[in-house]
C-alpha positions in Angstrom: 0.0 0.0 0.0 1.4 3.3 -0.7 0.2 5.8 1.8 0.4 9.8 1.1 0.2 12.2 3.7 -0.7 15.5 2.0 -0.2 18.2 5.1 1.3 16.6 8.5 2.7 19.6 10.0 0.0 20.9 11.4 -0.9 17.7 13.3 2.7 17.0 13.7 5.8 19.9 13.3 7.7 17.4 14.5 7.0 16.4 18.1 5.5 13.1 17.0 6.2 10.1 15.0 5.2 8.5 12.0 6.8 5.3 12.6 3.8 3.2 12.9 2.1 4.5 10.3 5.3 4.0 8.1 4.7 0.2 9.2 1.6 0.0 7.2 3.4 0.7 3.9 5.1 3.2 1.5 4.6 6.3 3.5 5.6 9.8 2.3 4.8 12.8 4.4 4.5 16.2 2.9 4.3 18.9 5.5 1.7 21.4 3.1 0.9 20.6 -0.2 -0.6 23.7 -2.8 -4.0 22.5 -4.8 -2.1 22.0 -7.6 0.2 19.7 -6.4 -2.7 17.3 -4.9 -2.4 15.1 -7.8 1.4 15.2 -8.9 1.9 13.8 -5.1 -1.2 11.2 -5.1 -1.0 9.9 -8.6 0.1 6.3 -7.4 -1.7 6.7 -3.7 -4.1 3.9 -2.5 -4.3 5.5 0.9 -4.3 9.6 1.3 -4.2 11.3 4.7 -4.9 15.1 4.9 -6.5 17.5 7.3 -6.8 20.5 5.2 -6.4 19.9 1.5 -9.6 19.0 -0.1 -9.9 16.1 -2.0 -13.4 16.7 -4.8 -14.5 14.9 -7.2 -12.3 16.5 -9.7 -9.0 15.1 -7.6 -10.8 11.4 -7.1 -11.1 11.2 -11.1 -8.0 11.7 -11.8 -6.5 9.1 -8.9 -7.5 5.6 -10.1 -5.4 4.2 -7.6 -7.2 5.6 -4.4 -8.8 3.3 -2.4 -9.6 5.5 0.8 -9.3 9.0 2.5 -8.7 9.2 6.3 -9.1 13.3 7.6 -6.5 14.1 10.0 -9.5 16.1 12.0 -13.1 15.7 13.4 -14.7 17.9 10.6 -14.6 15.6 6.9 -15.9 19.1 4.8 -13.0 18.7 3.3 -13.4 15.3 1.4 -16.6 14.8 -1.2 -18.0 11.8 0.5 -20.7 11.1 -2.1 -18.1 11.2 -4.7 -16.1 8.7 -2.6 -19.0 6.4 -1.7 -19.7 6.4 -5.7 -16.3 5.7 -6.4 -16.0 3.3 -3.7 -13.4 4.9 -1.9 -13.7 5.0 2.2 -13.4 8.4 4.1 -12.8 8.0 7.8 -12.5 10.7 10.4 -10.7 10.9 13.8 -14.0 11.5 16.4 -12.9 12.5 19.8 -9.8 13.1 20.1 -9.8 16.9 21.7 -12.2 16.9 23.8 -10.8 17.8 26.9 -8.4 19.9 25.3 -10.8 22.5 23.7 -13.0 22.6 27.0 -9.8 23.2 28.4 -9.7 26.0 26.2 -12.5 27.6 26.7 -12.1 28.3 29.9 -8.9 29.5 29.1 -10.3 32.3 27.0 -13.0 32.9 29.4 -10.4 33.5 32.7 -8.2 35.5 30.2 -10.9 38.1 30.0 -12.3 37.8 33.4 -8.9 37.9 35.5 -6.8 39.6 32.6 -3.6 37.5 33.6 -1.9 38.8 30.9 -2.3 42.1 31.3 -1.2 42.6 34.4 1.9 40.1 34.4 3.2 42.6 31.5 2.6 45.5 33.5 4.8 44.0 36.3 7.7 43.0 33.9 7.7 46.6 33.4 8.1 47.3 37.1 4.5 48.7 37.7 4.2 46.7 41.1 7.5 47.8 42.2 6.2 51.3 42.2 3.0 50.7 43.6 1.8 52.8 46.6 -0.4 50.0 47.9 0.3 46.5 48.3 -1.7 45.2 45.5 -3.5 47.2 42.0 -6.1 46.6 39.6 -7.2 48.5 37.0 -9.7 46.3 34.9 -12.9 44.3 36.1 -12.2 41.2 37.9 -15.0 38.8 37.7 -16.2 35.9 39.5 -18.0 33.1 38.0 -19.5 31.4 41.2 -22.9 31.8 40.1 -22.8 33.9 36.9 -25.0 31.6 34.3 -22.8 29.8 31.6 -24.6 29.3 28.4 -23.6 26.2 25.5 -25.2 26.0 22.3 -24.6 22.5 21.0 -24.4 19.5 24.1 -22.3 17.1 22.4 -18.8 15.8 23.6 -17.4 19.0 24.1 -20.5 20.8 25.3 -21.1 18.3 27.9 -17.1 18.3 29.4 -17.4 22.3 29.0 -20.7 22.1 30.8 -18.4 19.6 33.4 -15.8 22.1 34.3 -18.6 25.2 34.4 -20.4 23.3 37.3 -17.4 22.8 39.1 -16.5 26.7 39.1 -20.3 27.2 40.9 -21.8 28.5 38.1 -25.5 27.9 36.6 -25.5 25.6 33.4 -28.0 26.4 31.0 -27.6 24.6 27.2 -29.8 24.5 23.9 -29.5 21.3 22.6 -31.8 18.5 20.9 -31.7 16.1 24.0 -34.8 16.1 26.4 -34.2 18.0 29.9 -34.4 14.3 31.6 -31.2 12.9 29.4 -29.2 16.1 30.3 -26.9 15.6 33.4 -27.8 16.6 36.5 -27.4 20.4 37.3 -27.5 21.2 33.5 -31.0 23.0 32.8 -32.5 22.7 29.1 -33.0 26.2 27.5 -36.2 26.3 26.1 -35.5 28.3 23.4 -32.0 30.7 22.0 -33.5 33.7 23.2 -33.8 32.6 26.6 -30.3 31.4 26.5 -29.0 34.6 24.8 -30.7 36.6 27.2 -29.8 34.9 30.8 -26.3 34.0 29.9 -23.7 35.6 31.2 -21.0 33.6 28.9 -22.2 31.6 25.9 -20.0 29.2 24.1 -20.8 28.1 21.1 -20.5 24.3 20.1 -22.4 23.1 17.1 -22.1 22.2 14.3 -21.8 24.3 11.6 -24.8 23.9 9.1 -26.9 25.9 7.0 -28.9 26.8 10.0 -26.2 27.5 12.5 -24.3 29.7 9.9 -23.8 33.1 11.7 -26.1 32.0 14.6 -24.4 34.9 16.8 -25.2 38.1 14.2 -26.3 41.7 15.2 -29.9 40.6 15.9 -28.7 37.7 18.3 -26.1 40.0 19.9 -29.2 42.4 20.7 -30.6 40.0 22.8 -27.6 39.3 25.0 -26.2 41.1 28.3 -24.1 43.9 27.6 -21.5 42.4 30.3 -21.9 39.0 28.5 -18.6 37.1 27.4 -19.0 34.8 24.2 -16.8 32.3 23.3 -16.3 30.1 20.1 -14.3 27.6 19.5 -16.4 25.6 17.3 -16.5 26.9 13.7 -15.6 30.6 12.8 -18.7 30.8 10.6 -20.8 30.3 13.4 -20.4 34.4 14.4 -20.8 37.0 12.1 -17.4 38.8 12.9 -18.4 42.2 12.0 -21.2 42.4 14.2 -19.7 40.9 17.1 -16.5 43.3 16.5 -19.1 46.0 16.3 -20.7 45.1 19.6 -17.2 44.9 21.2 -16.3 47.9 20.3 -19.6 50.2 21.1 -19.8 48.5 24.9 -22.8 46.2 23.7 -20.9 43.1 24.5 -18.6 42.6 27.7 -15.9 40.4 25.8 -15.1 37.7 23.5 -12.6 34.8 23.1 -12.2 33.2 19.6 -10.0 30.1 18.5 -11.3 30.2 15.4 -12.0 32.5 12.4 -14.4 32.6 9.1 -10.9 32.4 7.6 -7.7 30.4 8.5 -5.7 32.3 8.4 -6.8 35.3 8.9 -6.8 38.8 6.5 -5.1 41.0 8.0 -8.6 43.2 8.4 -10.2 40.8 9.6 -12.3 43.0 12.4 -11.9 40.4 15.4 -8.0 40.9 15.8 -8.2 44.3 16.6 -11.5 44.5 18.8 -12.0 45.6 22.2 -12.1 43.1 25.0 -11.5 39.9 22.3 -8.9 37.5 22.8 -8.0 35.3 19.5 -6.0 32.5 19.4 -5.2 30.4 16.3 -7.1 28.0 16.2 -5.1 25.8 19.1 -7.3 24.3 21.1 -7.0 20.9 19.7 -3.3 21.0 19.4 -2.0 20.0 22.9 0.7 17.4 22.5 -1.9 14.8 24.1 -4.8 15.3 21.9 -2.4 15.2 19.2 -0.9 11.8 19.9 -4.4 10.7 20.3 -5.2 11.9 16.7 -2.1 10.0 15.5 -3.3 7.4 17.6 -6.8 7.1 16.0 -5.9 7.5 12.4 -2.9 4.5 12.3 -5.3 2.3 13.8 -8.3 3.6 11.0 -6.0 3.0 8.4 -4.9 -0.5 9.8 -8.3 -1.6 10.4 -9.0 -0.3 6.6 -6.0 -2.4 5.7 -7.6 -5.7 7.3 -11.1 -4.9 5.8 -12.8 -3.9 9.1 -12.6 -0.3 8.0 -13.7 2.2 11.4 -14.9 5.7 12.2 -16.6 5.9 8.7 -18.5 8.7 7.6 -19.8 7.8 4.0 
């Protein structure tokens, strides 16, 4: 089997090992690869890995060899799945593998903005401390979570850890979510509808998927409806905010704060409006990358491709 890996450095810049996918067969890892070098590198591949380069119906046609597509990630946009199931080529995913890592993030962004950590560390590099009159400073709101509400849109795997670690700060746990009110764990309350939860939350993170129908789900008519001391956070899907209205609301007051992993666009323009609002904290796109979520993704997708390998193909989504 000749196995092409089409962009590994963003799961792996080199803290990991390929070794035992290299035991499977004739591996070659490529750390990016441009569109128009998908099908110069694949032309002889029965097994292609990627995580960001999209493999259409275009690429499949013109790869006679491929007999399956794993997706270094959770989210398969990237593959045409009803072109693969036509061609009979399997796509697998990797489900799973960062949960505790982005509900670790979360929170991260949240205590960024509510105990500004960062800000006031700087300050005392710079000697601020040393000069104070009094034995201790503040200059920014310092919030406390015990018993502020904590909103989540979406209760799946990462809702429901999120929702975890926000009942174990002492806060109130409302989510929106498909399941009934008796399936949700105890202390998590059902919303009954999104303007309820926009309008009693004092954070909302967002974690659905991104459809048709979730598509800018936090826009300027959403934004209305929440608290202007109200901290959103996404680190599902950029697309899920509408980034000028939410950098508009930062910036007027209408919105207490924001913390974003991810954008509409990866990587960002440089005008894109969320890196320069007030009160928002972006990071790029990290929260999955801890070194253990990572080995866990390696993890997942040599055993996918091994089980593919012995005909008891896993973690297939067409």
């Amino acid at each position: 089997m000749k196995i092409i890996v089409l962009d590994g450095y963003g799961m792996n810049p080199g803290d990991l090992s390929w070794d035992m996918l290299g035991k499977l067969g004739d591996l070659t890892v490529y750390d990016r690869t441009a569109p128009k070098d998908v099908i110069e590198r694949s032309a002889d591949a029965d097994i292609l890995l990627t995580n960001k380069v999209i493999i259409d119906r275009e690429v499949m046609r013109q790869l006679p060899s491929l007999k399956y597509v794993g997706v270094l990630a959770t989210g398969y946009n990237v593959v045409d799945t009803i072109a693969a199931r036509e061609k009979g080529i399997t796509v697998t995913n990797i489900p799973s593998y960062s949960t505790s890592s982005v509900a670790q993030m979360v929170f991260s962004l949240l205590l960024a903005i509510t105990n500004n950590v960062e800000h006031y560390s700087a300050d005392n590099r710079a000697g601020r401390w040393s000069r104070n009159a009094d034995f201790c400073y503040w200059d920014s709101p310092l919030t406390e979570l015990a018993g502020k509400t904590f909103g989540i849109v979406g209760f799946g795997n990462i809702g429901s850890s999120v929702a975890n670690i926000a009942l174990a700060f002492g806060m109130r746990v409302m989510t929106l979510s498909s399941k009934s009110a008796e399936a949700l764990p105890a202390g998590v309350e059902k919303a009954e509808s999104l303007d309820q939860l926009l309008s009693e939350s004092d954070v909302l993170s967002l974690h659905c998927p991104l459809t048709d129908s979730t598509k800018h789900i936090i826009n300027v008519s959403t934004l209305a409806k929440m608290k202007p001391t109200a901290i959103l956070i996404n680190t599902g899907r950029g697309p899920l905010v509408d980034e000028q209205a939410l950098a508009d609301a930062l910036s007027s007051g209408a919105l207490g704060g924001a913390g974003v992993d991810v954008l509409s666009c990866e990587p960002p323009t440089f005008d894109n409006p969320l890196l320069y609002a007030r009160n928002c904290y972006t990071t790029p796109h990290l929260g999955w990358a801890t070194v253990e979520a990572r080995q866990r993704l390696m993890d997942i997708a040599v055993a996918n491709v091994a089980n593919f390998i012995e005909g008891s193909p896993v973690n297939v989504v067409n």
